[in-house]
C-alpha positions as a LaTeX table, in Angstrom:
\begin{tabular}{lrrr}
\hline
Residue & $x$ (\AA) & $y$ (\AA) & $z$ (\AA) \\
\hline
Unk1 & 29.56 & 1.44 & 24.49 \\
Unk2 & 29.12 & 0.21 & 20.90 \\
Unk3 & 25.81 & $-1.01$ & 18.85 \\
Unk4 & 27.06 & $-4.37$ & 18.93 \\
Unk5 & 27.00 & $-4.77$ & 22.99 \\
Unk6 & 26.68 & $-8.17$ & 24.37 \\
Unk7 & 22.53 & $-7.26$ & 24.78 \\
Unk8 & 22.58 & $-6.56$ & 20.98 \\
Unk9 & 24.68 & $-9.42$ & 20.31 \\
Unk10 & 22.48 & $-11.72$ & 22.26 \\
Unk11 & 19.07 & $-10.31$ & 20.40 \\
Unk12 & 19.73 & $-10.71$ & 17.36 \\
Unk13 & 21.42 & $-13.76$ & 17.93 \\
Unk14 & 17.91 & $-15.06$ & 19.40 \\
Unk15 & 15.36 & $-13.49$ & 16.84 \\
Unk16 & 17.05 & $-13.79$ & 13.54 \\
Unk17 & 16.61 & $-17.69$ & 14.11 \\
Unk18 & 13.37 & $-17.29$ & 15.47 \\
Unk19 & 12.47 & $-15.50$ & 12.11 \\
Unk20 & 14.00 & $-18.27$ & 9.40 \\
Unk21 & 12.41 & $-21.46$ & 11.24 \\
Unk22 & 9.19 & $-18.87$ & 10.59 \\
Unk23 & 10.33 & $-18.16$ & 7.17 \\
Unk24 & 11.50 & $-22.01$ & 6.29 \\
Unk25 & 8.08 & $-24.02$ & 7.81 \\
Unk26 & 5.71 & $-20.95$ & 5.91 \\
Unk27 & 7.77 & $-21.93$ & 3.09 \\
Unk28 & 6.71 & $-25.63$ & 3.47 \\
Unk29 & 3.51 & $-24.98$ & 4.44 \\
Unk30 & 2.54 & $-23.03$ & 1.53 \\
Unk31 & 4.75 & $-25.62$ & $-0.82$ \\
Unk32 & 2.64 & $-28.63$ & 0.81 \\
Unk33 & $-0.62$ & $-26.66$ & 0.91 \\
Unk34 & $-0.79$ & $-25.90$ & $-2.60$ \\
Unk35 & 0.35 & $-29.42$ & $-3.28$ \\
Unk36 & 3.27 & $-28.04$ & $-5.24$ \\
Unk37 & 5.94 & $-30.25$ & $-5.86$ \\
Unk38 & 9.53 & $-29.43$ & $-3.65$ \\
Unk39 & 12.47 & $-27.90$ & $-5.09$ \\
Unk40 & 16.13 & $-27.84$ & $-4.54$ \\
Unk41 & 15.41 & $-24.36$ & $-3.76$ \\
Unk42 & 13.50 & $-25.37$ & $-1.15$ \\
Unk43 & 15.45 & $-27.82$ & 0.45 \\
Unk44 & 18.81 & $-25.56$ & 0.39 \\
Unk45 & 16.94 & $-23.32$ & 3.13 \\
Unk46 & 16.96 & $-26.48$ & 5.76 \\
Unk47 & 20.84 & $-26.75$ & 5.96 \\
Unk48 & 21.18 & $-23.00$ & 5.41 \\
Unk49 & 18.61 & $-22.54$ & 8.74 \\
Unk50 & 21.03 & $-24.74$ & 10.56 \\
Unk51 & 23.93 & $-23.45$ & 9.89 \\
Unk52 & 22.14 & $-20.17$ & 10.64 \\
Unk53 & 21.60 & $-21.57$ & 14.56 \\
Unk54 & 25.21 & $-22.86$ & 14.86 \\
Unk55 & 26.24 & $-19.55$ & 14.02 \\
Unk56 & 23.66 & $-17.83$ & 16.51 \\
Unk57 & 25.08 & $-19.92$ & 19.32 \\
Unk58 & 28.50 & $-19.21$ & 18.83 \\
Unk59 & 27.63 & $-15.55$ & 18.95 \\
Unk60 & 25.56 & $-16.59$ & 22.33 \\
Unk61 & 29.16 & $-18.15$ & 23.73 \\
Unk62 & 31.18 & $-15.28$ & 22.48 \\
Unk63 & 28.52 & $-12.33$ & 24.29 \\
Unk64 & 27.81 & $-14.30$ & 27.23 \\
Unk65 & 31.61 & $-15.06$ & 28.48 \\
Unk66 & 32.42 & $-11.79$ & 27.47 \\
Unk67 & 34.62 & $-12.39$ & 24.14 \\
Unk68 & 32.29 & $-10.09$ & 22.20 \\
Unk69 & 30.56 & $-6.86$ & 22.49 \\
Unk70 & 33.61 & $-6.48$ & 25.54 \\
Unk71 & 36.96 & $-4.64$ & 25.51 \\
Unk72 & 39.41 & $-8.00$ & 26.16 \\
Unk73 & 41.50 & $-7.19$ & 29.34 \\
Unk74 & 44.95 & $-5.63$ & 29.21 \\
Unk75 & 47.87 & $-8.50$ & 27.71 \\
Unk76 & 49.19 & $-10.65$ & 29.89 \\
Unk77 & 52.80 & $-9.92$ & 28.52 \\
Unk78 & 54.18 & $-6.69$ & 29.96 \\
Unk79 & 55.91 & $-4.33$ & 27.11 \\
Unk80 & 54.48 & $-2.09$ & 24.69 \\
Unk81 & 54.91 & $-5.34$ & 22.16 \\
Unk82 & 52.71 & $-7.81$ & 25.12 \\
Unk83 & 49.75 & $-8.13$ & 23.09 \\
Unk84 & 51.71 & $-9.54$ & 20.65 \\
Unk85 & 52.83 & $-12.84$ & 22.35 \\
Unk86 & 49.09 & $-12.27$ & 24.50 \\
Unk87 & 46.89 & $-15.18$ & 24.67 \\
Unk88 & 43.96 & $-15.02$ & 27.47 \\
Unk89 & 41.32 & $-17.11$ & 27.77 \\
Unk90 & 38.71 & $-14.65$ & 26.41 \\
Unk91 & 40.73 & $-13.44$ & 23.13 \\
Unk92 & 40.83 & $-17.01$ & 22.32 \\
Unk93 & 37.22 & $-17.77$ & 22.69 \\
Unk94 & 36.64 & $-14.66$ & 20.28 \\
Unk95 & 39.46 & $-15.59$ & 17.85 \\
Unk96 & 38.14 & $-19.10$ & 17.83 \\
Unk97 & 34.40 & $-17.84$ & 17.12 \\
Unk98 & 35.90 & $-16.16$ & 13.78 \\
Unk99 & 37.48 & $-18.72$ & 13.06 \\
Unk100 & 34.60 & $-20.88$ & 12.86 \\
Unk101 & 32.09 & $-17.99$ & 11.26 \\
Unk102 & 34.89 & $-17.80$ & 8.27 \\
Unk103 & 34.13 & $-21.37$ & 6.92 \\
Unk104 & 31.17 & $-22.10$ & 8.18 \\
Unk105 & 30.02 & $-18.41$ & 7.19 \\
Unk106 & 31.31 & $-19.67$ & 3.81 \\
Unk107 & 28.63 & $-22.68$ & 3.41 \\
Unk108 & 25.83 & $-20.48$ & 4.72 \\
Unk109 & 26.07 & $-17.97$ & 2.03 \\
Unk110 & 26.56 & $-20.32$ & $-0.44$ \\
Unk111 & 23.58 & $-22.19$ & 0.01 \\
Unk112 & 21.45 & $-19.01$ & 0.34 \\
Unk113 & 22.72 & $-17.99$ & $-3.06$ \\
Unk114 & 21.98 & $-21.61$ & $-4.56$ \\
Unk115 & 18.78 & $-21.68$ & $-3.22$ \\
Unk116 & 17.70 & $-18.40$ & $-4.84$ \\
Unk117 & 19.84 & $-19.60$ & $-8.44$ \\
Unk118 & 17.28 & $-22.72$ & $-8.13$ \\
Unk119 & 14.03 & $-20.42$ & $-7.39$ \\
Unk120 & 14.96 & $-18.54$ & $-10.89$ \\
Unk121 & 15.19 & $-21.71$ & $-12.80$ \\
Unk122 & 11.81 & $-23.07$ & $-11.60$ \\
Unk123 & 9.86 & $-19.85$ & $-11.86$ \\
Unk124 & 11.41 & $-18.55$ & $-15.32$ \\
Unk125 & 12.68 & $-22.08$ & $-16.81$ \\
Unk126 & 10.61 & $-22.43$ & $-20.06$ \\
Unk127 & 11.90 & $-25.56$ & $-21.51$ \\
Unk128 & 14.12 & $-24.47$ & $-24.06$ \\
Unk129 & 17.80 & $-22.71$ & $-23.81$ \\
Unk130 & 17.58 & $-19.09$ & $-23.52$ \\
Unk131 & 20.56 & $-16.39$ & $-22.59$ \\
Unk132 & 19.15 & $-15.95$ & $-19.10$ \\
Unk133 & 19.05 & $-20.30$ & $-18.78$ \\
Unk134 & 22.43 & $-20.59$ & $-19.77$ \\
Unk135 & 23.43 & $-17.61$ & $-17.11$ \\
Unk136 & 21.55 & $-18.96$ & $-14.34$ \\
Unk137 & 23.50 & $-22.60$ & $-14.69$ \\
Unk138 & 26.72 & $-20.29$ & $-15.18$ \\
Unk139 & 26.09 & $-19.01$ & $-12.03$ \\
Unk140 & 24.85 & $-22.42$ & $-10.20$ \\
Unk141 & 28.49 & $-23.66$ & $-10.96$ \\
Unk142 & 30.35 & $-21.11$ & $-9.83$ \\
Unk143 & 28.66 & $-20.83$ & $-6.71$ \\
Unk144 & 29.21 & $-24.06$ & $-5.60$ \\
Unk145 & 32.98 & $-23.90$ & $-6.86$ \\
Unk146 & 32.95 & $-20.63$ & $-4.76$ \\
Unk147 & 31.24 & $-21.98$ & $-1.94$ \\
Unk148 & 33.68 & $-25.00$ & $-1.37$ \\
Unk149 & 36.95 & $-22.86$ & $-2.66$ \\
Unk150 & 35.89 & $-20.63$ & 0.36 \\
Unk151 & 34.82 & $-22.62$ & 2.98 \\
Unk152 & 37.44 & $-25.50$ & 3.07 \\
Unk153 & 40.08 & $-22.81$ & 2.15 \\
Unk154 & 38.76 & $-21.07$ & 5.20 \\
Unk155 & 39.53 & $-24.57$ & 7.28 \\
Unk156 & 43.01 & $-24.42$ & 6.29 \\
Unk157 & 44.52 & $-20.78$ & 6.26 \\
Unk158 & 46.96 & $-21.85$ & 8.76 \\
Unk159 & 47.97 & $-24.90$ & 6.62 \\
Unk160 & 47.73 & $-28.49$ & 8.78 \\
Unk161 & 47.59 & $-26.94$ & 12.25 \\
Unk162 & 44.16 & $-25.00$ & 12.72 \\
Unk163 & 44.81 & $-24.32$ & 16.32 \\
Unk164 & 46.62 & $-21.53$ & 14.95 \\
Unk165 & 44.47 & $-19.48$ & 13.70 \\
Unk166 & 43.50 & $-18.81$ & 17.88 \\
Unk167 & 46.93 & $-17.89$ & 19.01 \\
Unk168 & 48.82 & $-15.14$ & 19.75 \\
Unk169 & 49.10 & $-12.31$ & 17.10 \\
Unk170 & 52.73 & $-12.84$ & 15.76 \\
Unk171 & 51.57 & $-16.90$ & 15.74 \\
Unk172 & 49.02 & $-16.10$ & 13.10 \\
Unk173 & 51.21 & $-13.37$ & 11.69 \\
Unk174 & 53.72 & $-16.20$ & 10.89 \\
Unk175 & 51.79 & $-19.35$ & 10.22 \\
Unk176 & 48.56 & $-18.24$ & 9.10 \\
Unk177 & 50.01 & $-15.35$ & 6.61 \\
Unk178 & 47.44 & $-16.36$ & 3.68 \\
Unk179 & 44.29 & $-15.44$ & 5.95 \\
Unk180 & 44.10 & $-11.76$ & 5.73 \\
Unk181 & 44.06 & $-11.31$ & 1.26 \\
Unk182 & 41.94 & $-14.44$ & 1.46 \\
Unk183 & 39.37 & $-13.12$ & 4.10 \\
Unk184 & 39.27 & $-9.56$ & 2.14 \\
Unk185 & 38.71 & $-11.60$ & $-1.25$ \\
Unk186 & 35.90 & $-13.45$ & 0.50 \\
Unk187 & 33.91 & $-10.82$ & 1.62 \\
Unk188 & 34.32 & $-8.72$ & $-1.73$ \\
Unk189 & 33.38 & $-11.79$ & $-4.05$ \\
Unk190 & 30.75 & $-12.15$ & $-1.58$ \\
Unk191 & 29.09 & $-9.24$ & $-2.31$ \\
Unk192 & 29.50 & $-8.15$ & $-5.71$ \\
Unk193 & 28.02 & $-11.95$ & $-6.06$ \\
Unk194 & 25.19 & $-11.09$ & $-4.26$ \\
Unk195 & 24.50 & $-8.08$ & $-6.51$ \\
Unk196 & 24.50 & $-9.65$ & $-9.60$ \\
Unk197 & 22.43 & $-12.81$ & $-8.24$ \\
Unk198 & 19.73 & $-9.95$ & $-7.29$ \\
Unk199 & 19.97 & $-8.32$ & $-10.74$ \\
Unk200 & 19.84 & $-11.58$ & $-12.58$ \\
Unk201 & 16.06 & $-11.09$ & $-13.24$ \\
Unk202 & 16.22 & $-7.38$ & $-13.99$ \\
Unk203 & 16.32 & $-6.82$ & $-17.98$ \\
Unk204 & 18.44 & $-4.71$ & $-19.90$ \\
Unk205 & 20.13 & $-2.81$ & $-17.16$ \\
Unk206 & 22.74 & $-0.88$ & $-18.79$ \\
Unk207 & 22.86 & 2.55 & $-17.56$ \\
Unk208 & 26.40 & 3.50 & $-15.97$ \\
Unk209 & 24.44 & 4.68 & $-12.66$ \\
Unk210 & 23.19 & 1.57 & $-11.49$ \\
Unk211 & 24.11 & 1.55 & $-8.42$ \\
Unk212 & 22.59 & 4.73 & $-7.85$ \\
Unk213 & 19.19 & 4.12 & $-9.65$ \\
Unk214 & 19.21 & 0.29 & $-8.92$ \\
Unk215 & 16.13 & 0.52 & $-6.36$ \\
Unk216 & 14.17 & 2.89 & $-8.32$ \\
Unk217 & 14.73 & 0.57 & $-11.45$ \\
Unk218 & 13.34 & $-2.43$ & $-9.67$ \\
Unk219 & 10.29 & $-0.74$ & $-8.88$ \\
Unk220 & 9.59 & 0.26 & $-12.18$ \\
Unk221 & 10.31 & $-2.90$ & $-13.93$ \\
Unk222 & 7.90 & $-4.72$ & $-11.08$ \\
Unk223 & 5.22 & $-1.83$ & $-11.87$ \\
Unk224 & 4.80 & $-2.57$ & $-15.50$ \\
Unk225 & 3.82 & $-6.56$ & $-14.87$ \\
Unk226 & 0.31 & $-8.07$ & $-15.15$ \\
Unk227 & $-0.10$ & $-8.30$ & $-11.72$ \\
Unk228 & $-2.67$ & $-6.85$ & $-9.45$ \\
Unk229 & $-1.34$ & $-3.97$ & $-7.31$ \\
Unk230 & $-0.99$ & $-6.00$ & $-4.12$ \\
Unk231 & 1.20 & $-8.85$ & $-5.88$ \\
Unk232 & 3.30 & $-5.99$ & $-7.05$ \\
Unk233 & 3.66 & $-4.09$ & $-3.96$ \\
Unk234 & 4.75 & $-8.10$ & $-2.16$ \\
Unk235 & 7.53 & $-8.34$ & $-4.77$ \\
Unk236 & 8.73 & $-4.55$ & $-4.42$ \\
Unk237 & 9.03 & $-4.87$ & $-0.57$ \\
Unk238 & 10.55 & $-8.77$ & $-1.36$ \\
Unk239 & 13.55 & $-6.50$ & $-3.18$ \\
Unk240 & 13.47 & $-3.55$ & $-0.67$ \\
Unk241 & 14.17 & $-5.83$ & 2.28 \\
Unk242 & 16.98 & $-7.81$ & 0.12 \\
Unk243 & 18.69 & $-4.78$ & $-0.24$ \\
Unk244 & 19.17 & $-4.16$ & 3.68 \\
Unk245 & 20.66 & $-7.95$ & 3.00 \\
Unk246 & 22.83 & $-6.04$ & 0.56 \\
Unk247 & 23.77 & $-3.40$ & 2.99 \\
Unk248 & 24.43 & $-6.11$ & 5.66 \\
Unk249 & 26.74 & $-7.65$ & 2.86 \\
Unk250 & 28.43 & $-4.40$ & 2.08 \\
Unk251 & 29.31 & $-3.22$ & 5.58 \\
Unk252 & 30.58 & $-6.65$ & 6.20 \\
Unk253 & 32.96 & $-6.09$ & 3.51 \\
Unk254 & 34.44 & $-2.45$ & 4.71 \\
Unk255 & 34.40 & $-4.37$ & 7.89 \\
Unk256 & 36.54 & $-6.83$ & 6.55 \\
Unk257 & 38.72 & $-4.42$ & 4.77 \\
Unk258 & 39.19 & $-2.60$ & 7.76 \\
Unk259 & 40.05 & $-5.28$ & 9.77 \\
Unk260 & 42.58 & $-6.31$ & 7.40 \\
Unk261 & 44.54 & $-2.67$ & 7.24 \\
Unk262 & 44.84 & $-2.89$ & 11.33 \\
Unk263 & 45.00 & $-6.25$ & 11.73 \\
Unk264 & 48.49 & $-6.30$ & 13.61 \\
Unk265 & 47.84 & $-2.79$ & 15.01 \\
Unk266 & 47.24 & $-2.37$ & 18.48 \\
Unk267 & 43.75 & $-0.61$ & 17.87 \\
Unk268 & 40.71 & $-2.24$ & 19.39 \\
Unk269 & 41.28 & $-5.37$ & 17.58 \\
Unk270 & 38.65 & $-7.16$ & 19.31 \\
Unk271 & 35.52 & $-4.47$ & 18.56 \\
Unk272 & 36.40 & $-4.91$ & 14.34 \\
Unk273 & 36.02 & $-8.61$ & 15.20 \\
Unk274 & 32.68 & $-8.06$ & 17.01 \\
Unk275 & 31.64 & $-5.75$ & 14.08 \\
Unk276 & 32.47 & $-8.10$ & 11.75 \\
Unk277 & 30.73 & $-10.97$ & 13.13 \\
Unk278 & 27.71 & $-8.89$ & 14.46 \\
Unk279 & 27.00 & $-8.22$ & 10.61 \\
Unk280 & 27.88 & $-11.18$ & 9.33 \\
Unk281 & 24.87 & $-12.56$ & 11.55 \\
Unk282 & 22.45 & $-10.00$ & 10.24 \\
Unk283 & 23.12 & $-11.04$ & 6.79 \\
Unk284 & 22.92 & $-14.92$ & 7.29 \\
Unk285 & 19.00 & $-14.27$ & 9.39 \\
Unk286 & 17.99 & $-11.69$ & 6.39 \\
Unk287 & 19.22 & $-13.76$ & 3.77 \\
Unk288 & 17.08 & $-16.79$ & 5.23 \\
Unk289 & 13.98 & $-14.72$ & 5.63 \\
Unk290 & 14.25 & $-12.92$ & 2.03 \\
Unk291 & 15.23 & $-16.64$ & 0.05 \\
Unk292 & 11.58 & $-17.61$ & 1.78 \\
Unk293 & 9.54 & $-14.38$ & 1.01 \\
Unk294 & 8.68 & $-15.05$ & $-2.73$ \\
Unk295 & 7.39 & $-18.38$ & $-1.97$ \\
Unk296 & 4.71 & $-17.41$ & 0.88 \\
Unk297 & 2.67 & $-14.99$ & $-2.06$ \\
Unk298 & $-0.18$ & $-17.42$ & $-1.19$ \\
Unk299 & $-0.27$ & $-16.55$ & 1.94 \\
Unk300 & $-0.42$ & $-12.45$ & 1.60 \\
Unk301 & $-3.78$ & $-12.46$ & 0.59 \\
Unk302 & $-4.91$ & $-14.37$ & 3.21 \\
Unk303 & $-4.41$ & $-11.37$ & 5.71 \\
Unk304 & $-5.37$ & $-8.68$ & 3.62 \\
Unk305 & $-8.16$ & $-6.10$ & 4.52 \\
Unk306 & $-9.99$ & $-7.69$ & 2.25 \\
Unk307 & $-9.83$ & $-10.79$ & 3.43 \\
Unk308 & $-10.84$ & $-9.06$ & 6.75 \\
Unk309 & $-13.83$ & $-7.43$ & 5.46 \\
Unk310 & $-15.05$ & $-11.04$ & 3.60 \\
Unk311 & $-15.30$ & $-12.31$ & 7.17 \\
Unk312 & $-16.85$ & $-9.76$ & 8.81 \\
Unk313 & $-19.44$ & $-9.95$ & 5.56 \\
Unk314 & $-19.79$ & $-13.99$ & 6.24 \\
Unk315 & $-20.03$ & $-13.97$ & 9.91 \\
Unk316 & $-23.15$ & $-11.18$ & 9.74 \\
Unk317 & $-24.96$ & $-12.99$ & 6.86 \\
Unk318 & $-24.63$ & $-16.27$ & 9.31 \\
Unk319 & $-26.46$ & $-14.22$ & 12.09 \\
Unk320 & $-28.98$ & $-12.74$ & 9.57 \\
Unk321 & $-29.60$ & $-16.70$ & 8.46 \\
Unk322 & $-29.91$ & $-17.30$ & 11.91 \\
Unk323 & $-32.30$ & $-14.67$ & 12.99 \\
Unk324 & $-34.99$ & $-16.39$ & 9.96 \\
Unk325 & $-34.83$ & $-19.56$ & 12.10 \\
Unk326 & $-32.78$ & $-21.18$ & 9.48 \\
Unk327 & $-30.53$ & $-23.92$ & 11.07 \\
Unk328 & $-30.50$ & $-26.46$ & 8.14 \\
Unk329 & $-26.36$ & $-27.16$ & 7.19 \\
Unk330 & $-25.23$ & $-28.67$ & 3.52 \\
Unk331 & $-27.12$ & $-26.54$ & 0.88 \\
Unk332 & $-25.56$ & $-23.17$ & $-0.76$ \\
Unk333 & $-29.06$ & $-21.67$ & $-2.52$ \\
Unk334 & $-29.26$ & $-18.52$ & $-5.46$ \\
Unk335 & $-32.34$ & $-18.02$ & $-5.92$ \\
Unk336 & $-33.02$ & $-15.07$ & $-8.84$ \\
Unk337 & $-36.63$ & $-13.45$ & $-7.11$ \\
Unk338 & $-39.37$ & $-11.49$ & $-10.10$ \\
Unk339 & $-39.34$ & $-7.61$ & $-9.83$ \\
Unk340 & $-41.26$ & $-7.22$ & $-6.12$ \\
Unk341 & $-38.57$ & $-9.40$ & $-4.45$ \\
Unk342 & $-40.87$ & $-11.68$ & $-3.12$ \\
Unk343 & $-40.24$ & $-15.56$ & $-3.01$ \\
Unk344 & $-41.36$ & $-18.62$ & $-0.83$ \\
Unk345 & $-38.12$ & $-20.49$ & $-1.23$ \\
Unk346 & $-36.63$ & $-17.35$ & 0.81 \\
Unk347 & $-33.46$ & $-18.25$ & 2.71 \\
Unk348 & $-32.24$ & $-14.68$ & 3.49 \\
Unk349 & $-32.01$ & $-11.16$ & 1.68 \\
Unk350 & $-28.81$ & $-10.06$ & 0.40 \\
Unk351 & $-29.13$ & $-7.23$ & $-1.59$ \\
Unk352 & $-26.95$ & $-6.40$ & $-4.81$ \\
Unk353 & $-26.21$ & $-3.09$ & $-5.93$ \\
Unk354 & $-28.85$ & $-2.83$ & $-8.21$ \\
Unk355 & $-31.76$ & $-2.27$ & $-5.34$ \\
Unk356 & $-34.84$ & $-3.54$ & $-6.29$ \\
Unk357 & $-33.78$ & $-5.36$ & $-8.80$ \\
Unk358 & $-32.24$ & $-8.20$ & $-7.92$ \\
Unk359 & $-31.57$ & $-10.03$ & $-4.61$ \\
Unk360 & $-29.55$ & $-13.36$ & $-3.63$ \\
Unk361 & $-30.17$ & $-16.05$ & $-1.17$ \\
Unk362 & $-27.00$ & $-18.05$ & 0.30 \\
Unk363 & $-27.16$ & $-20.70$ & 2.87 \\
Unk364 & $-24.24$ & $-21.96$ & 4.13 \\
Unk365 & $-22.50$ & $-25.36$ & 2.49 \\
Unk366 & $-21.49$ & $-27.70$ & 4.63 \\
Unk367 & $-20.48$ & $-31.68$ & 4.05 \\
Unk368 & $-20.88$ & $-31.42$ & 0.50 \\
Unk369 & $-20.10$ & $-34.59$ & $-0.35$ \\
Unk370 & $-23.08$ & $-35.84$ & 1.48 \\
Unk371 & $-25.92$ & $-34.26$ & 0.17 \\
Unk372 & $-28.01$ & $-35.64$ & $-2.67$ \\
Unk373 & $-28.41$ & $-34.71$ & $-6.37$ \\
Unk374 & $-29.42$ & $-31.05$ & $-7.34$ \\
Unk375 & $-32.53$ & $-29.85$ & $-7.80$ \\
Unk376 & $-33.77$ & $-26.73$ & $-10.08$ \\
Unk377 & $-31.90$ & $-23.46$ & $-9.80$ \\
Unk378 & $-29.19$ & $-25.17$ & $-6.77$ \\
Unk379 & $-25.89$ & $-24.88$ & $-6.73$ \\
Unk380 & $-23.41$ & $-25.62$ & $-4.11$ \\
Unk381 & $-19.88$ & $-24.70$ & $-3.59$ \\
Unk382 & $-16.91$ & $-25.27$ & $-1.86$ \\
Unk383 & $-15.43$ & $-22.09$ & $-1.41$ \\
Unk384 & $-16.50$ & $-18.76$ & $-0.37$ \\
Unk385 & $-18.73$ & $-16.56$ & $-2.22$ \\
Unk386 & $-18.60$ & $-13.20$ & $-2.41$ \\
Unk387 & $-21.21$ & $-10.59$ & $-3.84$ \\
Unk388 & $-19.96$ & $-7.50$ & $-5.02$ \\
\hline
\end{tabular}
């Protein structure tokens, strides 16, 4: 029994989905919300979520009629050489399932990569040509060129007959003899791609031990920006998780590799294939889910303890308004009281931190828009306010 057992296949087949259509309505949500004009980054995500469920239910197809996460049954040739010239019903299915995860596979990643290219130009585009402007269109171009090179290349590894690429072994050894360089080429320009796309934004990297310091050099580069600690923290765990989207991308590739050394063998063909396609859907439901992540930063504070606490604060000073008898709605009132505290236009007693000194008098606002014109010492406001 293998990690990537029909049960497994099936889950995350079912939840990585579940996550992007999460990941891509928060996006639009927040994008709408904050009345911020939509980007090309932001579009790329719908197709990519689609493609994201084809792929899902092929891997549904494959784990529930047993052509993944399932040893195929013995060839139906006889002879050492049978699963040569074998063709069952359920090493189709799963050769047909690869077949269509290679070029659509191929679209999915590209569009993931574009959509993050696009997020760099709106957040650090300045107006004028810089190094890093120049670089990022660089890269927009050569991921689409990529993304099409790979994906209709992918349709047409076995020239004009596609049917193929789901036949017996020494079929595909004969007519489909371009697949296995291309496949390994794919899947290494893949992810050295995705490493440098991730990098992009990092300055001056230049040590020789990267690789091997790359997290820990993220962290400190996010560290030293003006922002408050919980903004930083968001963006450092925005990297951390794109880096399991990295490791997703990286076994992929030995995967591939792999694959492509016993391709012809008769080793457990079938389990490199489920492997290979098992990871290939982790990296297309993380790579959704991370492209989204920097977007929804209006949303983190919105569940913070803080936040929390803010409530909590509002809902007792309601009760305390209620407890004086006070049921009027519209008017938000500070009033500043003399030294003793005491005042007739008393609403309710919140105390700063000054005791004694000073105290404040809120009443909730409500229908703003309605009340009249402002008297001495009134203000109102649309928002919450918080005394600290």
């Amino acid at each position: 029994m293998t990690y990537s057992n029909p049960a497994a296949i099936i889950a995350i087949s079912v939840l990585f989905p579940i996550l992007g259509l999460v990941a891509v309505s928060l996006r639009f949500y927040t994008r709408v919300n904050a009345r911020i004009r939509l980007g090309i980054d932001d579009w790329l995500t719908v197709p990519a979520l689609a493609i994201e469920c084809i792929l899902s239910g092929l891997l549904i197809w494959g784990a529930t009629t047993k052509a993944l996460g399932d040893h195929l049954p013995a060839p139906d040739v006889p002879g050492p050489d049978g699963y040569l010239f074998s063709d069952s019903d359920r090493q189709v299915r799963l050769l047909k399932i690869q077949y269509f995860f290679d070029w659509i596979g191929a679209f999915e990643f590209g569009l993931l990569k574009l959509s993050i290219l696009f997020f760099y130009r709106r957040i650090f585009y300045t107006g004028t040509r810089t190094t890093f402007d120049i670089i990022n269109i660089a890269f927009i171009v050569f991921v689409i060129v990529w993304m099409l090179a790979m994906g209709i290349g992918a349709i047409f590894l076995c020239k004009t007959d596609p049917r193929s690429a789901w036949g017996p072994v020494v079929v595909i050894a004969s007519k489909c003899s371009a697949q296995l360089p291309f496949l390994e080429g794919y899947a290494i320009s893949d992810f050295i791609m995705d490493v440098f796309i991730w990098t992009l934004p990092i300055p001056k990297v230049k040590e020789a031990l990267m690789i091997y310091i790359w997290q820990k050099l993220i962290c400190v580069q996010i560290w030293g920006l003006h922002m408050t600690v919980r903004r930083k923290l968001a963006v450092i765990a925005v990297f951390l998780i794109k880096s399991s989207t990295l490791a997703a991308s990286a076994a992929r590739m030995a995967i591939y590799i792999v694959y492509i050394v016993n391709a012809f063998s008769q080793s457990d063909g079938e389990t490199l294939v489920t492997y290979l396609l098992f990871w290939t859907m982790i990296e297309c439901g993380l790579g959704v889910i991370v492209v989204c992540l920097p977007t929804l930063r209006s949303l983190y504070g919105k569940v913070s303890p803080g936040s929390i606490l803010s409530g909590i604060k509002s809902a007792l000073a309601m009760r305390s308004l209620e407890s004086h008898g006070i049921s009027e709605p519209g008017i938000q009132r500070l009033d500043s009281l003399d030294q003793s505290g005491k005042s007739s236009s008393s609403r309710s007693n919140l105390r700063g931190k000054n005791e004694g000194t000073l105290e404040t008098y809120i009443v909730a606002a409500h229908d703003l828009e309605q009340q009249g014109p402002l008297s001495k010492h009134e203000i109102r406001i649309r928002d919450e306010v918080e005394q600290y």
